[in-house]
C-alpha positions as CSV (number, residue, x, y, z in Angstrom):
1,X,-43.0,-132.9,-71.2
2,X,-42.0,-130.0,-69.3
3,X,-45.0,-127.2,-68.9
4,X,-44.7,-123.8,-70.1
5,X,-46.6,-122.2,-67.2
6,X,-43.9,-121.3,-64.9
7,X,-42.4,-119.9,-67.8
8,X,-44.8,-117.8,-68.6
9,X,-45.5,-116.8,-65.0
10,X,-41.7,-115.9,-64.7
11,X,-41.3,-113.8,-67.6
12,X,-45.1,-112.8,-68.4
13,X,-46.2,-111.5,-65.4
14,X,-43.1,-109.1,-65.2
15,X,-45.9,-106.1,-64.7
16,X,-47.6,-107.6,-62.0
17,X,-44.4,-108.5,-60.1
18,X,-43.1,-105.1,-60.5
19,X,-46.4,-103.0,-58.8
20,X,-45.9,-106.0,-56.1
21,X,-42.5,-104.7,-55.4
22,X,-41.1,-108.5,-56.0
23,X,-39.6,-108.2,-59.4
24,X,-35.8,-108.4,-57.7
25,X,-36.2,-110.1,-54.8
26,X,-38.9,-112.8,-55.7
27,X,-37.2,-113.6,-59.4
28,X,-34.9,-116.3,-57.8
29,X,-37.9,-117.5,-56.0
30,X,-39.4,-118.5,-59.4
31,X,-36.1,-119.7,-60.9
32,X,-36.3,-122.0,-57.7
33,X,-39.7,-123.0,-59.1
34,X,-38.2,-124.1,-62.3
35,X,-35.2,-126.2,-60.7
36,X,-38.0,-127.9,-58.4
37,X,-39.5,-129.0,-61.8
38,X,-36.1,-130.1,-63.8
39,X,-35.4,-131.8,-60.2
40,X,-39.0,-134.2,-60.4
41,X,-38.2,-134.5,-64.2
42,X,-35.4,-136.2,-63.8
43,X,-32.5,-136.9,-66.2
44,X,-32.4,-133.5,-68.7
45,X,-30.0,-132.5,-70.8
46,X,-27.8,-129.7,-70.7
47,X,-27.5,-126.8,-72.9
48,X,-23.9,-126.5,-75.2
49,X,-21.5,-125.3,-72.2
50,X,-23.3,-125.2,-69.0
51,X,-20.1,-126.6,-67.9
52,X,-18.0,-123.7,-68.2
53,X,-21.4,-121.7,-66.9
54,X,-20.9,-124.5,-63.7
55,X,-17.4,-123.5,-63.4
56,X,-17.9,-119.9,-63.6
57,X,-20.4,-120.3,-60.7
58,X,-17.7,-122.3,-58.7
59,X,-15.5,-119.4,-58.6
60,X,-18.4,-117.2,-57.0
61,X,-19.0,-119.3,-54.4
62,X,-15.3,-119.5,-53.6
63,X,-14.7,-115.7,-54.0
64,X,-17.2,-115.6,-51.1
65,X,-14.5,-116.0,-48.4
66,X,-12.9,-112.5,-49.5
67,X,-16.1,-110.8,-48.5
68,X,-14.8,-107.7,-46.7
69,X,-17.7,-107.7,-44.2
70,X,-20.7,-110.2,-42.8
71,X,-23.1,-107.0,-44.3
72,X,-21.9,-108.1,-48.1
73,X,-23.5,-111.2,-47.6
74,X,-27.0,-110.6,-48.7
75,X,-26.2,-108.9,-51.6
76,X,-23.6,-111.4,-52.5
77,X,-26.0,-114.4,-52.1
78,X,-28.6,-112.5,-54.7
79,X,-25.9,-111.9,-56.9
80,X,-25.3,-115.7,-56.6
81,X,-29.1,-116.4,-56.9
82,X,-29.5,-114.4,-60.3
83,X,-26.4,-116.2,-61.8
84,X,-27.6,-119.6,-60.7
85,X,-31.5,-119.1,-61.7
86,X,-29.9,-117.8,-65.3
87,X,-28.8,-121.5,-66.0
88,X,-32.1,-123.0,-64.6
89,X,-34.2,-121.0,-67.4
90,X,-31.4,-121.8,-69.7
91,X,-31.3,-125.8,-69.1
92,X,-35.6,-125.2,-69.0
93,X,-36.1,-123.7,-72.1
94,X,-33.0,-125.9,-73.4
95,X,-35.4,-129.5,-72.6
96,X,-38.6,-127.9,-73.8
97,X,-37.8,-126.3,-77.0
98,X,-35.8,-130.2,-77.4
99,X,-39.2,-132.0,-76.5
100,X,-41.6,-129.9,-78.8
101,X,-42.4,-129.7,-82.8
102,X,-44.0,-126.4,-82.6
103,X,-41.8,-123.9,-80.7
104,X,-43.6,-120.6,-80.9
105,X,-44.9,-121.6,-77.5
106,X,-42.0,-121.6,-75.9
107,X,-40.5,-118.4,-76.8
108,X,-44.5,-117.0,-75.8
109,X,-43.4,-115.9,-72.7
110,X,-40.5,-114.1,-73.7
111,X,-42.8,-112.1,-75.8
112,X,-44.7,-111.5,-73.0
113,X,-41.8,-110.2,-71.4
114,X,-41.0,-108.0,-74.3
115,X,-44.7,-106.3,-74.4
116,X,-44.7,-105.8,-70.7
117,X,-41.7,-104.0,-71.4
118,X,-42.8,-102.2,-74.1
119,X,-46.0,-101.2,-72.0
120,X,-44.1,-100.3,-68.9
121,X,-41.5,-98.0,-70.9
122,X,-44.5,-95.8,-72.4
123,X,-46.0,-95.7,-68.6
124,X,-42.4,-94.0,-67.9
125,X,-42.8,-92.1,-71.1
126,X,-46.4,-90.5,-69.9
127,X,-45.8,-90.7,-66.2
128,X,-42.0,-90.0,-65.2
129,X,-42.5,-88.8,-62.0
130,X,-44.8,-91.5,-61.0
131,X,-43.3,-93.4,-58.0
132,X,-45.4,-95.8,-55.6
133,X,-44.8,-97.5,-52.3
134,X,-45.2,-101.4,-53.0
135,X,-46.6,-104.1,-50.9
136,X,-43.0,-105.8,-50.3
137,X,-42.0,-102.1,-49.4
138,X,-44.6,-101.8,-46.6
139,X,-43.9,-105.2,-45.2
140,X,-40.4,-104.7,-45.2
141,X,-39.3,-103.4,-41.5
142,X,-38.6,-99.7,-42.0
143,X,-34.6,-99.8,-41.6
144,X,-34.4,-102.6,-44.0
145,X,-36.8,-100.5,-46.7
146,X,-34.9,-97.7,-45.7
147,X,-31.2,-99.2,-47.3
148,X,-30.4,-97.4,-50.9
149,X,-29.4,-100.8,-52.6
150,X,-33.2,-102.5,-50.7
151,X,-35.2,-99.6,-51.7
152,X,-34.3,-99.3,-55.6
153,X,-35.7,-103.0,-55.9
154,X,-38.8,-102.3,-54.1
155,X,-39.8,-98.5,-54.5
156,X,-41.9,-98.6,-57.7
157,X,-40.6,-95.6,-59.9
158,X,-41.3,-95.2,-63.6
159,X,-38.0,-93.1,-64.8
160,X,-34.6,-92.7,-63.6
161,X,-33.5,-88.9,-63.7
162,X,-31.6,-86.6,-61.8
163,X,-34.2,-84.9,-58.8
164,X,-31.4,-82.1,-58.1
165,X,-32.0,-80.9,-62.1
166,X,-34.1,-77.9,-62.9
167,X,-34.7,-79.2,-66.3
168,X,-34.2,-82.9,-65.6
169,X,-33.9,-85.8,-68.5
170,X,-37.1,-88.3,-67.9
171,X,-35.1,-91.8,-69.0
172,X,-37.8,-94.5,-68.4
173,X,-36.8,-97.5,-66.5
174,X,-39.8,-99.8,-65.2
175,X,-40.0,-102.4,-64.7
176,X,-36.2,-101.9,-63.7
177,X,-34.6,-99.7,-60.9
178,X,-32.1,-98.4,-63.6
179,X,-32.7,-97.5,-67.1
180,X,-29.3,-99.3,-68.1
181,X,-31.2,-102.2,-67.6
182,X,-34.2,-101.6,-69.4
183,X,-31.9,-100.5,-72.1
184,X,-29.8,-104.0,-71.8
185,X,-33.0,-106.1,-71.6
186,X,-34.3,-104.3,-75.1
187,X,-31.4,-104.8,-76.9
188,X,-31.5,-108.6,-75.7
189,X,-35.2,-109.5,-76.8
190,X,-35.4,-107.3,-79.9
191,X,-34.4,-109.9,-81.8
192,X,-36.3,-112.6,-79.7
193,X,-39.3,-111.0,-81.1
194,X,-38.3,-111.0,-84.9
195,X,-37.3,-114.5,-84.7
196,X,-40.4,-115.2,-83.9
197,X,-42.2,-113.0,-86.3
198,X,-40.1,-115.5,-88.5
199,X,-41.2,-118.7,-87.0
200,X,-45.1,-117.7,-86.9
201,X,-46.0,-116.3,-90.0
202,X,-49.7,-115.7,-89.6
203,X,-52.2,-115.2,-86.1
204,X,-52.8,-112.2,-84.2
205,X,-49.3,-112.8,-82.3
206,X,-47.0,-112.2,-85.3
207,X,-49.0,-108.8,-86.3
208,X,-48.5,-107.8,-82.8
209,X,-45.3,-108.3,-82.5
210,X,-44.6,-106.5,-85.6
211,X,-47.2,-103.6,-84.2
212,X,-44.8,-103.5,-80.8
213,X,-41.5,-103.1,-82.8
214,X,-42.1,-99.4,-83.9
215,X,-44.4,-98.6,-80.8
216,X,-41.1,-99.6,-78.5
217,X,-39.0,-97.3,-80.3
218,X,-40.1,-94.0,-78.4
219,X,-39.6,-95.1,-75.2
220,X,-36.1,-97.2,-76.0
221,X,-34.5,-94.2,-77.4
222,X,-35.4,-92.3,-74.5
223,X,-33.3,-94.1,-72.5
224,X,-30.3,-92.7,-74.0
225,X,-28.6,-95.4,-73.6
226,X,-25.6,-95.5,-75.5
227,X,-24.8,-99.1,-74.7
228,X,-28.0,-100.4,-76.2
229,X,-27.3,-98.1,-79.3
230,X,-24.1,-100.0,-79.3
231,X,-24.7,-103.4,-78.7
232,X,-27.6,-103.8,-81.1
233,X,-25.8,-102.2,-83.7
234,X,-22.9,-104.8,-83.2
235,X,-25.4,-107.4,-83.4
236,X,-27.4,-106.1,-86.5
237,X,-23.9,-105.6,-88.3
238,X,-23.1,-109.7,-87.5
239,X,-26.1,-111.0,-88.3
240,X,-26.1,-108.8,-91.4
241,X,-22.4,-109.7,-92.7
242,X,-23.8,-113.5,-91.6
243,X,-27.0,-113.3,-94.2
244,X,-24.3,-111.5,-96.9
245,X,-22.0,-114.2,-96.8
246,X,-25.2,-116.9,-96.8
247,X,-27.1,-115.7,-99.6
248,X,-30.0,-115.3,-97.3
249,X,-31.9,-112.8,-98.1
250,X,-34.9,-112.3,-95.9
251,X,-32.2,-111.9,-93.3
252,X,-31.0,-109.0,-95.3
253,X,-34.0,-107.4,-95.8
254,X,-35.7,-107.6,-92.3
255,X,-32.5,-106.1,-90.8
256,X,-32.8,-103.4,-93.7
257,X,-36.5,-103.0,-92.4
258,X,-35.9,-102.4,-88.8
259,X,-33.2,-100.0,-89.5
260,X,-35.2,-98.0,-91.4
261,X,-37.6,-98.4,-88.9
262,X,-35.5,-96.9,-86.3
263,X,-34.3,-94.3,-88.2
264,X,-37.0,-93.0,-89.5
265,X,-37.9,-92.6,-85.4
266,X,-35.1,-90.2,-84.9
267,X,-37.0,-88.0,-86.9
268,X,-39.7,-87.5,-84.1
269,X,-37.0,-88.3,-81.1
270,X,-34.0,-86.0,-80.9
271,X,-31.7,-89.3,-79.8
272,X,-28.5,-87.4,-80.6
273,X,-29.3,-84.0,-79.2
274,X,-30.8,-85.2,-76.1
275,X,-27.9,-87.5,-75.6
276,X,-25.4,-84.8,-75.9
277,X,-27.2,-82.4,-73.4
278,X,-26.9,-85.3,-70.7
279,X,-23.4,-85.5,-71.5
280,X,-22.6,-82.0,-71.1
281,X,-24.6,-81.8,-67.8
282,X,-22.8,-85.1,-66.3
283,X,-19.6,-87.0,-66.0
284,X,-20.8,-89.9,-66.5
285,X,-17.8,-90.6,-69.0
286,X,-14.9,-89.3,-66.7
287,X,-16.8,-91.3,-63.5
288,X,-16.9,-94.6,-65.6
289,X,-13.2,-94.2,-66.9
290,X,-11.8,-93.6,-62.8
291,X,-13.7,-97.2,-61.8
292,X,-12.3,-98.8,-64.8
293,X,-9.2,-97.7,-64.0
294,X,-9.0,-98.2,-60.0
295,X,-10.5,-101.8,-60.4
296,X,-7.6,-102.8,-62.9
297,X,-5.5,-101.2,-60.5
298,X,-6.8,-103.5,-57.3
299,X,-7.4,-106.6,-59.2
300,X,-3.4,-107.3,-59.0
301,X,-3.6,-107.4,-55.9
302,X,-6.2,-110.5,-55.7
303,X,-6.3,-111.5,-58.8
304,X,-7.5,-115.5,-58.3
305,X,-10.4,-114.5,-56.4
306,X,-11.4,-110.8,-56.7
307,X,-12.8,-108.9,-53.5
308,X,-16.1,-111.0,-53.2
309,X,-18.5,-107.9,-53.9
310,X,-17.9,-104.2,-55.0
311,X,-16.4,-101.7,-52.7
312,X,-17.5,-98.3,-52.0
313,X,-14.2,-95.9,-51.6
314,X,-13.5,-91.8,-51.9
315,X,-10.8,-92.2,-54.0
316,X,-12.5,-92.1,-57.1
317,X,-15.1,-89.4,-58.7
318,X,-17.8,-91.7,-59.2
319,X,-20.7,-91.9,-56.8
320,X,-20.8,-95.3,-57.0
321,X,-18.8,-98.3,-56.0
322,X,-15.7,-99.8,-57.6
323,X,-16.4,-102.8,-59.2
324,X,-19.9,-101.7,-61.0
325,X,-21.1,-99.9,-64.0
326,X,-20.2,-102.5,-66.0
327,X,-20.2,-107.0,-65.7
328,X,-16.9,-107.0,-66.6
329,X,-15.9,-104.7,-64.4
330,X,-18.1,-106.7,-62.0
331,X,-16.9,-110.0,-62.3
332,X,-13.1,-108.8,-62.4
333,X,-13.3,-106.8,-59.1
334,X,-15.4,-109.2,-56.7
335,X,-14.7,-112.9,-58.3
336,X,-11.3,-112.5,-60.1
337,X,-9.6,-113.0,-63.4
338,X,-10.7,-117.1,-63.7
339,X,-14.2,-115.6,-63.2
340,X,-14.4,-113.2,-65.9
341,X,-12.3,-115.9,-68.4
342,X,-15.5,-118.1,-67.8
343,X,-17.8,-115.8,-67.9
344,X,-16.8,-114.5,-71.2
345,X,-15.8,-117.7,-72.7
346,X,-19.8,-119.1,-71.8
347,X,-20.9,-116.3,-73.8
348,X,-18.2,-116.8,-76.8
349,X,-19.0,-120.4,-77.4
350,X,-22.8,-119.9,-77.2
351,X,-22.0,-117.4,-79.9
352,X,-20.2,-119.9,-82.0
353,X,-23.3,-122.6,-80.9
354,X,-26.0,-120.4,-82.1
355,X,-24.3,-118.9,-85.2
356,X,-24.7,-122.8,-86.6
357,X,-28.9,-121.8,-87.0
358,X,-29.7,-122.2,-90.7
359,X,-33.5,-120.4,-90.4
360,X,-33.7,-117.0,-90.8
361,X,-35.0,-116.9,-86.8
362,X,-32.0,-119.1,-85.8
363,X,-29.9,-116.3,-87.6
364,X,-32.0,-113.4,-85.6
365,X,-31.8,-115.7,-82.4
366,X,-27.8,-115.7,-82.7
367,X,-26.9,-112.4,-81.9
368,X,-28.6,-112.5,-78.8
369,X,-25.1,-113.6,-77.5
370,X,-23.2,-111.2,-79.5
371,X,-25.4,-108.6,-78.7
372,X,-24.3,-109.7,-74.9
373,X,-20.9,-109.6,-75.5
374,X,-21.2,-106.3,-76.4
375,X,-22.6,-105.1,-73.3
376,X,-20.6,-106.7,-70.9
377,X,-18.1,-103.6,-71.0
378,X,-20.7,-101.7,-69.7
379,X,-23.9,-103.0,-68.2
380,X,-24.6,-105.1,-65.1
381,X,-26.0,-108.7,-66.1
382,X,-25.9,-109.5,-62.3
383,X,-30.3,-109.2,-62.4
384,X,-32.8,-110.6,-64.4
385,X,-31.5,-109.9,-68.1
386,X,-28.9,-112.8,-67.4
387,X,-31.9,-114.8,-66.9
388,X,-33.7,-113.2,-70.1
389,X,-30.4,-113.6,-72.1
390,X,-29.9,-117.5,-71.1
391,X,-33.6,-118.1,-72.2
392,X,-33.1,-116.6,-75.8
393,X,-29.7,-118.0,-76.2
394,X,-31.0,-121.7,-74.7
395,X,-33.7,-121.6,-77.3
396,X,-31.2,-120.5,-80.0
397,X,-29.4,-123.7,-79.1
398,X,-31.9,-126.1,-79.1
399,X,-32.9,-124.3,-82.8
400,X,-29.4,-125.3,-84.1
401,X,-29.4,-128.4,-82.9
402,X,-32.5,-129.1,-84.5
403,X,-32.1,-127.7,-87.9
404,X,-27.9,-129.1,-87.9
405,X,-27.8,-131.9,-90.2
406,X,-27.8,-135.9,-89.3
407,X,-26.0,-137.2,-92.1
408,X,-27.7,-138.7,-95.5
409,X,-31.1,-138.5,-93.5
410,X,-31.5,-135.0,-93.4
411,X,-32.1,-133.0,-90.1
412,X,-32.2,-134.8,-86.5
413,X,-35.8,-133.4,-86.2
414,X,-38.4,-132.7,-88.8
415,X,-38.4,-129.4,-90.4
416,X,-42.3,-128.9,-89.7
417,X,-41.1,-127.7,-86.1
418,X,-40.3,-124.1,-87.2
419,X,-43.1,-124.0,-90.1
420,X,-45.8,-121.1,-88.8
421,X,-48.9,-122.9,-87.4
């Protein structure tokens, strides 16, 4: 049987990784970790399409030869690293949820992950200015510290704002280097953590979870991030139409009850004001549209395998390079068209995989993917959400399997496995 350790020394232990200033650059150090122990397991099966995932990866590595310069390679070969260590935690979790009755203990570290996170977002809300020099930072020779895209991993800040601003918008971001990824990686575990509310109905881990949920609020909204607004509306709204259609009515009602949750949070957070006042004093809108535009623009011109990384140019009023801002956009611009087809379609059929769940946290656990597919258009997975969204999506799968039916018998496994302990 698989152990549950490095999980939980991956994904728990986010806080501790992050003041070490190893969160970026060590996470495919841990994936390695898990591969070591698939590797002395043996024979394990392999989650609903890791083939197309396989395939997707292929690309990459080809796309490597249209690397405009020897200096892309670093960054090319962690964006590489993240992708691969994504499908390591997914074919983990995948052969431990398979090889266990009681699965609340697998999903443990994800929660783990999720109160770090909720932890480290309040530390941005009551310390945004806070910013550290970590260990990896000071061992790091100087010039190599010194580069932007080196520095945001390693530099311990608490909030991403604006330092030029007189009156400057706090958006907490730890234990990320951008608060679009904070915002991505709540989105993706919010339903991790009702699904398991669901599965564990009693012990001090269910109430707090529950307790987290409205405590997280505050510092989520305050991300203003539009895309997590977006993408866990699109996933409430499937899963919802999913329980109408099913007759399933805790479903139903525990969406009702985070909504009203949330909402009843806007009364103390100004989400929609405070949004529109960024807006008005950025062009973050205009910036995003002339990427968008000037990758579709390049990509005809090496469509098969993309440009092998983003590309920073003048022609465009964004400060930041084309091919970003978005995985789409990502995966279009630096690995080509067959890329982004198998990235997309990985994500589609695990959609289709997960939406076969029967339990009401197989239900929750299923729009983790759509909830993904949502925020391709406009957040980076290249870091360790892919890895966080593979683990919930893995464990969704393994669910489905297990509650599908086996003919006249009944289920393949016995229902016990997701009865509360």
């Amino acid at each position: 049987m698989l152990p549950l350790w490095p999980l939980a020394v991956m994904f728990g232990l986010v806080p501790v990784w992050w003041l070490a200033g190893v969160f970026y650059l060590g996470w495919p150090l841990l994936g390695a970790l898990l591969l070591a122990l698939l590797l002395t397991r043996g024979r394990v099966p392999l989650p609903p399409a890791a083939g197309i995932w396989l395939l997707f990866l292929a690309v990459v590595v080809l796309s490597a030869t249209q690397l405009p310069s020897a200096s892309a390679v670093l960054t090319f070969a962690l964006r590489l690293a993240f992708y691969v260590t994504a499908l390591v935690v997914g074919v983990y979790v995948h052969a431990a949820a398979r090889e266990r009755t009681d699965l609340v203990p697998v999903l443990a570290p994800l929660c783990a992950f999720w109160l770090g996170l909720v932890v480290l977002g309040w530390l941005g809300v009551l310390a945004p200015r806070l910013a550290l020099a970590t260990p990896t930072e000071v061992l790091l020779p100087d010039g190599v510290a010194r580069i932007p895209f080196v520095h945001d991993m390693v530099h311990l800040t608490t909030t991403e704002f604006s330092d030029r601003s007189l009156d400057p918008i706090y958006r907490p971001a730890a234990p990320f280097a951008y608060t679009n990824n904070y915002g991505s990686a709540y989105a993706m575990t919010l339903p991790c953590v009702v699904a398991v509310a669901m599965l564990r109905r009693r012990g001090a881990l269910r109430w707090v979870l529950l307790a987290s949920v409205p405590l997280s609020l505050a510092p989520a909204f305050l991300t203003l991030n539009r895309a997590m607004f977006l993408s866990l509306g699109v996933g409430l709204a499937v899963l919802a139409v999913r329980a109408g259609l099913r007759g399933n009515v805790r479903v139903a009602v525990s969406v009702v009850g985070v909504v009203v949750v949330a909402a009843a949070a806007t009364l103390f957070i100004p989400v929609a004001d405070l949004i529109s006042r960024r807006l008005e004093s950025s062009d973050t809108n205009t910036d995003r549209l002339s990427l968008y535009l000037e990758v579709l623009r390049r990509v005809r011109e090496s469509p098969w395998l993309g440009y092998g990384a983003p590309v920073d140019v003048d022609t465009v009023s964004a400060d930041a390079p084309i091919g970003t801002q978005g995985q789409l956009w990502m995966v279009l611009f630096s690995h080509g068209v067959p890329a982004l087809i198998c990235f997309v379609a990985w994500f589609v059929v695990a959609a289709v995989v997960c939406a076969r769940a029967t339990s009401a946290a197989g239900q929750w656990l299923a729009a983790v993917p759509v909830v993904c597919l949502a925020q391709i258009p406009f957040y980076g997975m290249a870091n360790q959400n892919l890895a966080v969204a593979f683990f919930a999506i893995a464990f969704a799968m393994a669910l489905a399997a297990r509650e599908a039916p086996a003919g006249p018998a009944g289920p393949t496994h016995p229902v016990r496995a997701v009865v509360p302990a």
